[in-house]
C-alpha positions, 0 to 999 in steps of 0.5 A, a space after each residue: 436783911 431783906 436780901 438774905 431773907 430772898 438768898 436763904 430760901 433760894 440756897 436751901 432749894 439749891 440744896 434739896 435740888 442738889 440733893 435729890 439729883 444725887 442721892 436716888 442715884 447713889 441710893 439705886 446703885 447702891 441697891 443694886 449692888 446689895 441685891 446683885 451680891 445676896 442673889 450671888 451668896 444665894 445662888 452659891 449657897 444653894 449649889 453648895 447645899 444641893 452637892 452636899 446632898 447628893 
């Protein structure tokens, strides 16, 4: 009993480790795909706007 009580907390930090290595990088790529595509959508849609005026 005792030595689970230590291995609990112990796997719960790998976990949090684990998880705070990986997800920001996910996170960041994902944000930065998002970003890269609205920019290009944008841009696009204001080429488009500005040929229909003329």
């Amino acid at each position: 009993m005792e030595s689970l009580k230590k291995i609990i907390p112990l796997m719960l930090l790998g976990v949090i480790c684990i998880a705070i290595y990986f997800w920001p990088k996910h996170n960041i790529e994902y944000l930065v795909h998002t970003e890269g595509t609205t920019k290009m959508h944008r841009m696009l849609y204001q080429k488009h706007q500005w040929e229909c005026r003329r």
